[in-house]
N, CA, C and O atoms as CSV, one atom per row, in Angstrom:
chain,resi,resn,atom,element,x,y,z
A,1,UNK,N,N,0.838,-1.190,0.000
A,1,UNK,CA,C,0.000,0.000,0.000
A,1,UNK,C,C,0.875,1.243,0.000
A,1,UNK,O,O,2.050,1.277,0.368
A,2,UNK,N,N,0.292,2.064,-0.372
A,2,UNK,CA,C,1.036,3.795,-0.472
A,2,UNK,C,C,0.286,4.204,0.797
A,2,UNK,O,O,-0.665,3.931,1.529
A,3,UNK,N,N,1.355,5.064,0.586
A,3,UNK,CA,C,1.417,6.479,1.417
A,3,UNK,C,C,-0.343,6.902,1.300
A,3,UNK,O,O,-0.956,6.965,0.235
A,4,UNK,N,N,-1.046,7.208,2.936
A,4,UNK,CA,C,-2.131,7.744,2.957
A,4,UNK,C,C,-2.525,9.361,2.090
A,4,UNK,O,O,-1.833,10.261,2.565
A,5,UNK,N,N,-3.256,9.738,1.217
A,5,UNK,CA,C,-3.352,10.911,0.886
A,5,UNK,C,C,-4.466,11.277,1.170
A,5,UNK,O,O,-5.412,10.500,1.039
A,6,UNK,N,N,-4.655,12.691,1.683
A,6,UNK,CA,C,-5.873,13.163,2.376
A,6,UNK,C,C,-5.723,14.734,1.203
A,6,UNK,O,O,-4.862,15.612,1.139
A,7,UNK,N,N,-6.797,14.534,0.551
A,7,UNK,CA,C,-7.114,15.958,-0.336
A,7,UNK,C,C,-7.983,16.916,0.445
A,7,UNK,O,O,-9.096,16.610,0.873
A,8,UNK,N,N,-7.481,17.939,0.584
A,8,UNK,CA,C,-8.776,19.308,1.439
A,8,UNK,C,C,-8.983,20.330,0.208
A,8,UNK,O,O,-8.013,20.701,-0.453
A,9,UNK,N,N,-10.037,20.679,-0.013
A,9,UNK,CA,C,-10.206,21.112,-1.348
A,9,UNK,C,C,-11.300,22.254,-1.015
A,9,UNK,O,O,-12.415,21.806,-0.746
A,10,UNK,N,N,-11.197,23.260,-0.997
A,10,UNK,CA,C,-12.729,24.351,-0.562
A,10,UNK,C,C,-13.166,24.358,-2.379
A,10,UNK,O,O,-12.263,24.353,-3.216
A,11,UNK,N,N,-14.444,24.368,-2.730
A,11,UNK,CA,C,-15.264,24.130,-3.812
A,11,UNK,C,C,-14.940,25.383,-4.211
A,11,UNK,O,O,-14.784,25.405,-5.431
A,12,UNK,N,N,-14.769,26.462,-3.681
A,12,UNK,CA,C,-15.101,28.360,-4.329
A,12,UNK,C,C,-13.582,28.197,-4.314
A,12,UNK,O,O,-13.348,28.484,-3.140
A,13,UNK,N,N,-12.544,27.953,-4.804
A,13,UNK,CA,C,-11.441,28.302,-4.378
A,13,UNK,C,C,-10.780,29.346,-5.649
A,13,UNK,O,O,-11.003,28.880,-6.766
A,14,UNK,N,N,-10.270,30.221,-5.652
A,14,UNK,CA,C,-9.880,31.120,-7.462
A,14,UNK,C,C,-8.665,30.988,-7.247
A,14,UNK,O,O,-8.260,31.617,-8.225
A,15,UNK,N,N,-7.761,30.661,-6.732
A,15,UNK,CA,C,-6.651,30.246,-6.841
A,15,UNK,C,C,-6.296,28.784,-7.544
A,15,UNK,O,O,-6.013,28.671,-8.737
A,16,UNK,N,N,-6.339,28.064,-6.925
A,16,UNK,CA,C,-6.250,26.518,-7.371
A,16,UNK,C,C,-7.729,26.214,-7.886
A,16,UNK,O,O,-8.487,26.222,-6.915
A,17,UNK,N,N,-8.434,25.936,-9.139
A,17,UNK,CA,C,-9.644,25.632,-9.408
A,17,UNK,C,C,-9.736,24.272,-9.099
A,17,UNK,O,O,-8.962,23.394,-9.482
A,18,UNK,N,N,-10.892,24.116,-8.265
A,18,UNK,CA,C,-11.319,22.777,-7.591
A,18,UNK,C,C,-11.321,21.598,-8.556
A,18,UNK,O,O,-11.238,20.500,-8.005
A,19,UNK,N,N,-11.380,21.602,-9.553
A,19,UNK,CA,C,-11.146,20.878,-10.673
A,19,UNK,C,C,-9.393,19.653,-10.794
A,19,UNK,O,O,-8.906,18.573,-11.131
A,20,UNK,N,N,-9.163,21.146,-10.132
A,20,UNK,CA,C,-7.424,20.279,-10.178
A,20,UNK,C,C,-7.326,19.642,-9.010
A,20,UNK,O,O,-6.406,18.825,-9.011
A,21,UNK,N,N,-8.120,19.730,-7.699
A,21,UNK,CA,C,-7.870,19.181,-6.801
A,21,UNK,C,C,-8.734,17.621,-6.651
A,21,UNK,O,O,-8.536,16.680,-5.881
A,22,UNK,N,N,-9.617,17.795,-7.592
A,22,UNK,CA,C,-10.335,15.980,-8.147
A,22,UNK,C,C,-9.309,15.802,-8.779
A,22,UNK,O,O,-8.768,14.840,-8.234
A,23,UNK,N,N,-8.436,16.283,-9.958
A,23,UNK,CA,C,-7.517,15.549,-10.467
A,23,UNK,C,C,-6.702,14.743,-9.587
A,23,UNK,O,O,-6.775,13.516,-9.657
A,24,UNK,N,N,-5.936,15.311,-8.771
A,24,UNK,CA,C,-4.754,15.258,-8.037
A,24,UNK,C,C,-5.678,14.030,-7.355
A,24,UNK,O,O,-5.520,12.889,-7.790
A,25,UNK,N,N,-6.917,14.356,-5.973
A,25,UNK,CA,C,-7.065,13.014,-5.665
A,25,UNK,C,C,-7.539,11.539,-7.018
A,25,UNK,O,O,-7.190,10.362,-6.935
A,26,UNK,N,N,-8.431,12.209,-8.172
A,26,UNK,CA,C,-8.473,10.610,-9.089
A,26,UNK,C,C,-6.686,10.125,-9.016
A,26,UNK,O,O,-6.242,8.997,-8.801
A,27,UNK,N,N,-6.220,10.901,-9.173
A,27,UNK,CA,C,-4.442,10.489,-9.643
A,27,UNK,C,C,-3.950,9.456,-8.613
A,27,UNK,O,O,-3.276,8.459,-8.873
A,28,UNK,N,N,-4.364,9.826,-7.471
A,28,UNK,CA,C,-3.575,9.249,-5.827
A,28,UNK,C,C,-4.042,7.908,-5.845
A,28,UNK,O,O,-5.181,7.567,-6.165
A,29,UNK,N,N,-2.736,6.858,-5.341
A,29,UNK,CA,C,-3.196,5.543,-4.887
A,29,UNK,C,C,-3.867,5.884,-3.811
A,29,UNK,O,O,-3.934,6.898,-3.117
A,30,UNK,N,N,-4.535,4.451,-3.805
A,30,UNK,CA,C,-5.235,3.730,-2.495
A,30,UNK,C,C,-4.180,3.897,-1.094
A,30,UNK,O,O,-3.066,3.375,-1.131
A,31,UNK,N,N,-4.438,4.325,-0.416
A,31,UNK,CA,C,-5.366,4.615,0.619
A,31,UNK,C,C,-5.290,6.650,0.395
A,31,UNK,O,O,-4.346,7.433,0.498
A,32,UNK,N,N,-6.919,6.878,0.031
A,32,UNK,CA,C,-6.989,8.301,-0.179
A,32,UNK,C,C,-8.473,8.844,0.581
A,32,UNK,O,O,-9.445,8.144,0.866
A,33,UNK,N,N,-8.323,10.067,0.761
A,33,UNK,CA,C,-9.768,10.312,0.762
A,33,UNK,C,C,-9.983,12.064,0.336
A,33,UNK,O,O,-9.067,12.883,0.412
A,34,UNK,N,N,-10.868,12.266,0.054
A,34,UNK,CA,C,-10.731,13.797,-0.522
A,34,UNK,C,C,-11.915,14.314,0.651
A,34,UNK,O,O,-12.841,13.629,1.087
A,35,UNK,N,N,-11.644,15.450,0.937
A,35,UNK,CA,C,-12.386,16.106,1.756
A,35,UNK,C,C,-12.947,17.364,1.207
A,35,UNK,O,O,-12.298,18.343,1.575
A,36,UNK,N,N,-13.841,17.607,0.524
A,36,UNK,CA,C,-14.771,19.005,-0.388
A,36,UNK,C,C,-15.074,19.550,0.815
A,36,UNK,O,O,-15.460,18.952,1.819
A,37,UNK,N,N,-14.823,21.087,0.625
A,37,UNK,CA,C,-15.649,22.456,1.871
A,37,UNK,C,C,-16.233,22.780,1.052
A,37,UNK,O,O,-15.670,23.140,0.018
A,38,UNK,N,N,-17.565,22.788,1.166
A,38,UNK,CA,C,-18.493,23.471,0.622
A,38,UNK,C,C,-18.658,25.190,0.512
A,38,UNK,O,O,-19.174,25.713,1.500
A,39,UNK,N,N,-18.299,26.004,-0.499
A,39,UNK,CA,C,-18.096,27.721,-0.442
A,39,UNK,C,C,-16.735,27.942,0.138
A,39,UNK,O,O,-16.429,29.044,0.594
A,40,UNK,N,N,-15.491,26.412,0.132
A,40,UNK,CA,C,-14.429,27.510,0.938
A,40,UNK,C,C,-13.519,27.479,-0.378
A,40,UNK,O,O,-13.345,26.812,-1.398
A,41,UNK,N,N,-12.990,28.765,0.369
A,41,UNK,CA,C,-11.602,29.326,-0.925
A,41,UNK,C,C,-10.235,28.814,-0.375
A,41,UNK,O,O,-10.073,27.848,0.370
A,42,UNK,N,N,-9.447,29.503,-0.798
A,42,UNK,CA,C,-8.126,29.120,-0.808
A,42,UNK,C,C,-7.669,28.669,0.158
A,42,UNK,O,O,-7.096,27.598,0.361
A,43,UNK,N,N,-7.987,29.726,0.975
A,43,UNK,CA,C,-7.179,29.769,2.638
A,43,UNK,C,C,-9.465,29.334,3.290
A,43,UNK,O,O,-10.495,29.778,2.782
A,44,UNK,N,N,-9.329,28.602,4.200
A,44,UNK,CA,C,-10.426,28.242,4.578
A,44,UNK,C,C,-10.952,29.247,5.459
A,44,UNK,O,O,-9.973,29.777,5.983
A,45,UNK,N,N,-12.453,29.995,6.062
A,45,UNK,CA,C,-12.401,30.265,7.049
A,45,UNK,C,C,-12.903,29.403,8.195
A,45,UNK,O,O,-13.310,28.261,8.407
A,46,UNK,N,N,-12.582,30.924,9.030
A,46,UNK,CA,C,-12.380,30.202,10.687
A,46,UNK,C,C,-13.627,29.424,10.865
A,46,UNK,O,O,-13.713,28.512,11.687
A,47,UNK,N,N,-14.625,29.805,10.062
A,47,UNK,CA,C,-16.129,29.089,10.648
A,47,UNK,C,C,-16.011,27.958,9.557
A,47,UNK,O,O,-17.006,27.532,8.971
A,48,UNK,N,N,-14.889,27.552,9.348
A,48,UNK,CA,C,-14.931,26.280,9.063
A,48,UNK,C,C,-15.921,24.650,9.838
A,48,UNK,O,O,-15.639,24.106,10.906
A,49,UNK,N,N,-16.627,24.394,9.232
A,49,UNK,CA,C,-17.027,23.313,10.200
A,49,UNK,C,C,-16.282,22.170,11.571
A,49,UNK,O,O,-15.321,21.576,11.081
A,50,UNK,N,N,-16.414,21.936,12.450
A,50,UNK,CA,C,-16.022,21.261,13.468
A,50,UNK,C,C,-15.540,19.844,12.498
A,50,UNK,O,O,-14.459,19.273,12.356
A,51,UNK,N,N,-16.926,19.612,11.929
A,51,UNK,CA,C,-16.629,18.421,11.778
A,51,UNK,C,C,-16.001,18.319,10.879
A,51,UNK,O,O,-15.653,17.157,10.666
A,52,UNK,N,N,-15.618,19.128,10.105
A,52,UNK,CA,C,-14.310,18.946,8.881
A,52,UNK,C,C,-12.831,19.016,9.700
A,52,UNK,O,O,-11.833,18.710,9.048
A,53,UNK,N,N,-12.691,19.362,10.940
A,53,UNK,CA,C,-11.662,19.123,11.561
A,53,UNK,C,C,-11.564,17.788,12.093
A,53,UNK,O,O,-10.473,17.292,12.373
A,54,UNK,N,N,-12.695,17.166,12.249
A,54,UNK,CA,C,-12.720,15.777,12.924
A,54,UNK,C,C,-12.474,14.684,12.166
A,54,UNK,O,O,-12.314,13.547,12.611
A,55,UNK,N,N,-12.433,15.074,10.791
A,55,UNK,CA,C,-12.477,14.122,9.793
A,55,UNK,C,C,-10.600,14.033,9.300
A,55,UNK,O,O,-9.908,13.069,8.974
A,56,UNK,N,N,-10.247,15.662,9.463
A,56,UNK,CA,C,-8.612,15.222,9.168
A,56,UNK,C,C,-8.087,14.286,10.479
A,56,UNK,O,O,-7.470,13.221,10.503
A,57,UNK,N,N,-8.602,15.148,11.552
A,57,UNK,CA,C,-8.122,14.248,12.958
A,57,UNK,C,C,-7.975,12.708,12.558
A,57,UNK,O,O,-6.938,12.046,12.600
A,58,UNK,N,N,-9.512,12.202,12.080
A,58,UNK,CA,C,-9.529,10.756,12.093
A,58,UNK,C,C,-8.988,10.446,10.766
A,58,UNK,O,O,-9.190,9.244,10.591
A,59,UNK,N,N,-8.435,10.918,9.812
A,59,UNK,CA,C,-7.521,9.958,9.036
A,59,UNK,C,C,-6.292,10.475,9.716
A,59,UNK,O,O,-5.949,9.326,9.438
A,60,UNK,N,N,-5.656,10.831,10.100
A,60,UNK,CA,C,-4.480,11.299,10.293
A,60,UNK,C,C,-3.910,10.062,11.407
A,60,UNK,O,O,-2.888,9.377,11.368
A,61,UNK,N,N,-5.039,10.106,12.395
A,61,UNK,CA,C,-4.992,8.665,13.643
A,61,UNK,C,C,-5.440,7.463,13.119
A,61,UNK,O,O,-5.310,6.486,13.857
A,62,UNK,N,N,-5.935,7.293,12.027
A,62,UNK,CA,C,-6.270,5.931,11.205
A,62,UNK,C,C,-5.155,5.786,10.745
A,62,UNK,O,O,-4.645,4.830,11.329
A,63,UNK,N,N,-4.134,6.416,9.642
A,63,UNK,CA,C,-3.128,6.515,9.080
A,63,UNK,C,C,-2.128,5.986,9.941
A,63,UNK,O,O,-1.487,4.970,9.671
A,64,UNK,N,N,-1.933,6.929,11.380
A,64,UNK,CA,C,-1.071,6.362,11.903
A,64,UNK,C,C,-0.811,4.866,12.710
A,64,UNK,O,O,0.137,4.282,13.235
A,65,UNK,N,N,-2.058,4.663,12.501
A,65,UNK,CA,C,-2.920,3.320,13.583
A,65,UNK,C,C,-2.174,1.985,12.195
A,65,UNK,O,O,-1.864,0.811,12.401
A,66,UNK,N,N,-2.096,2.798,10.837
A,66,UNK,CA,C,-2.191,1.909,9.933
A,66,UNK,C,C,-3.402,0.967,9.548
A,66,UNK,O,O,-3.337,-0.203,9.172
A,67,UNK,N,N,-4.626,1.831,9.747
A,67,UNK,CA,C,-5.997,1.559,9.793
A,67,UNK,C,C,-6.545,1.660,8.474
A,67,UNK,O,O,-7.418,0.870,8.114
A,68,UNK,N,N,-6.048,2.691,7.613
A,68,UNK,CA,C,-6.457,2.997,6.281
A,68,UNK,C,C,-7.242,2.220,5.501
A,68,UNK,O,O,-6.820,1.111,5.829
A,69,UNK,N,N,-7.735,2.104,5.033
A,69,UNK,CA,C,-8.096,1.173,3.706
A,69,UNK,C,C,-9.195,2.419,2.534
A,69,UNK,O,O,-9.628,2.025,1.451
């Protein structure tokens, strides 16, 4: 297995068009997961959702657990 890849991608983004950031995750081996913010741009804001923090948390401790799949 590869290296875990975790994509964070805000949908409104005018810098990087969200487009390239589906590329990049279709591109990535297995074990991946892409994470879409709904309206966020480049730099995310602070009222980012909780639970979009809970979700890097838990791959990051799956990853390290070697839990991935």
């Amino acid at each position: 297995a590869g290296c875990p890849v975790m994509v964070v991608h805000g949908t409104a983004d005018r810098t990087i068009a969200f487009s390239h950031g589906q590329k990049l995750y279709r591109s990535a081996k297995e074990p991946k997961r892409m994470l879409e913010i709904p309206g966020g741009g480049h730099w995310l804001p602070r009222s980012t959702s909780g639970s979009h923090l809970n979700e890097v948390v838990s791959f990051v401790r799956a990853a390290r657990a070697g839990t991935i799949r």
